[in-house]
N, C-alpha and C positions, 0 to 999 in steps of 0.2 A: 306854761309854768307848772311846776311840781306841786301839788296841793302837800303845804303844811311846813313847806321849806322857804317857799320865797327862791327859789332856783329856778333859772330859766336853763332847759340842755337844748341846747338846738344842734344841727349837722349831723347828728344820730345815723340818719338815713344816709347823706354824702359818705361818712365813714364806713357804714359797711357797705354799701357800694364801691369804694375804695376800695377795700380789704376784699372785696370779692373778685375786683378785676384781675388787683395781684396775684389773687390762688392761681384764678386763670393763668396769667402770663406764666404762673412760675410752673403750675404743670404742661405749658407749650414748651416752655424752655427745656422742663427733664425730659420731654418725650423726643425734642431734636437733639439734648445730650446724648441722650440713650444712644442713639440711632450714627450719632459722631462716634461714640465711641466703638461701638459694634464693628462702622464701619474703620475703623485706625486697626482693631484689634482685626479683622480679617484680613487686611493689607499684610499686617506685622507676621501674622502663620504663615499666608501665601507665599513670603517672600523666602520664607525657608523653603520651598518648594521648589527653587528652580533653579538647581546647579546643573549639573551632567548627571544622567541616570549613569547607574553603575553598570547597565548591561543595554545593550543593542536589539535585543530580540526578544516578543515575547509569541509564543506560539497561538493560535486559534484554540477556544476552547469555549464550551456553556456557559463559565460563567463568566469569564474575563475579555469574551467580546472576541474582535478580529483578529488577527494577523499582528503584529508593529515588528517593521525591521526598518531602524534609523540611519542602519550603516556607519558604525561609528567605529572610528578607530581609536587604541585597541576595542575588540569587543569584548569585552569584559572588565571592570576594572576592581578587585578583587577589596580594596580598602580606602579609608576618607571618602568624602564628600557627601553622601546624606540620600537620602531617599530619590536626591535628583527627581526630572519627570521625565517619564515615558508616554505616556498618552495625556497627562492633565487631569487625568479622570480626579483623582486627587484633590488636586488642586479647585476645579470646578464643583465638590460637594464640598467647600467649604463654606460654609453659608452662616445666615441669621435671621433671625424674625421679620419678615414683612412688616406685620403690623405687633409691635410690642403689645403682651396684657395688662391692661391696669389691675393695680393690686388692690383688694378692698382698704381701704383707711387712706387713702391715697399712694399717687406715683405708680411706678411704671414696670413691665418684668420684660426684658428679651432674653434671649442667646445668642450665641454663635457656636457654632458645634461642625462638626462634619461628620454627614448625612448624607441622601441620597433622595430625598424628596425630589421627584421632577428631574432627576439627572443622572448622571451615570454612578453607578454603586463602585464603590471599593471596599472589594471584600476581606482585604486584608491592613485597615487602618490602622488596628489596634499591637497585631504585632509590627508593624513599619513604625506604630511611635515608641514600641519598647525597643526596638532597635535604636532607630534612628529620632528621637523624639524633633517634632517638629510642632506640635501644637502649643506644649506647655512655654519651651522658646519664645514663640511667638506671641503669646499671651504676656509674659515675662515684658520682651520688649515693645509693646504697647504700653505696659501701666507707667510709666513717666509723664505722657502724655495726658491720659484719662483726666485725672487731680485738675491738671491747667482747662480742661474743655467744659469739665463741670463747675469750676469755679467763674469762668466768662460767662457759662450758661444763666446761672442764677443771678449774680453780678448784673447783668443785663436785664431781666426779671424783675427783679428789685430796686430797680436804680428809679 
């Protein structure tokens, strides 16, 4: 009892025990949102990635790796379709954070980017997305999803 009041507060400690579990649950939740969404958003670029390359052959060279001849008829296809793939390589540095950084005050920081961390470089991404843009697309058609993944995530956290 509260000296001078006549009040008894009890469950003091049940409550924020409560309140503490929550923070938890809800920062497990943003860290598996995060990581849903990452992974939607690298689906959604990749898939821009995989029509027919516009050309059949790429020569041997220092920095671009082997040989690739696909054999494709025509060889050459001079307009439309988009960066296509020829070796993946592309495709394969499009990555995202293993493990997301937590951000001080709380929650969570990933990416997703294309890189070359651990894997094969493409050295020419940036002029193939002013060409042919394929990342921002892909980002584009991801965010309808994202809203719905993060809204179940906390939803579930809080319930």
């Amino acid at each position: 009892m509260a000296e001078g009041f006549g009040v008894a507060v009890r469950g003091v400690k049940q409550a924020q025990a409560a309140v503490s579990a929550m923070d938890k649950r809800i920062d497990l939740a943003t860290l598996k949102a995060l990581k849903a969404v990452q992974g939607v958003t690298k689906s959604a670029i990749k898939s821009g990635l995989r029509g027919r390359p516009r050309w059949d052959h790429r020569g041997k060279s220092s920095r671009t790796g082997a040989a690739v001849n696909l054999g494709l008829s025509p060889h050459h296809v001079s307009k439309g379709g988009g960066p296509g793939k020829l070796t993946g390589s592309l495709s394969k540095a499009i990555r995202s954070d293993r493990k997301p950084r937590p951000v001080p005050g709380g929650g969570w920081n990933g990416v997703v980017l294309a890189g070359s961390k651990g894997g094969p470089q493409n050295l020419y991404k940036g002029r193939l997305e002013a060409t042919y843009p394929y990342f921002k697309p892909g980002v584009n058609k991801a965010m309808p999803k994202v809203e719905g993944i993060w809204v179940a995530a906390w939803r579930k956290a809080t319930a």
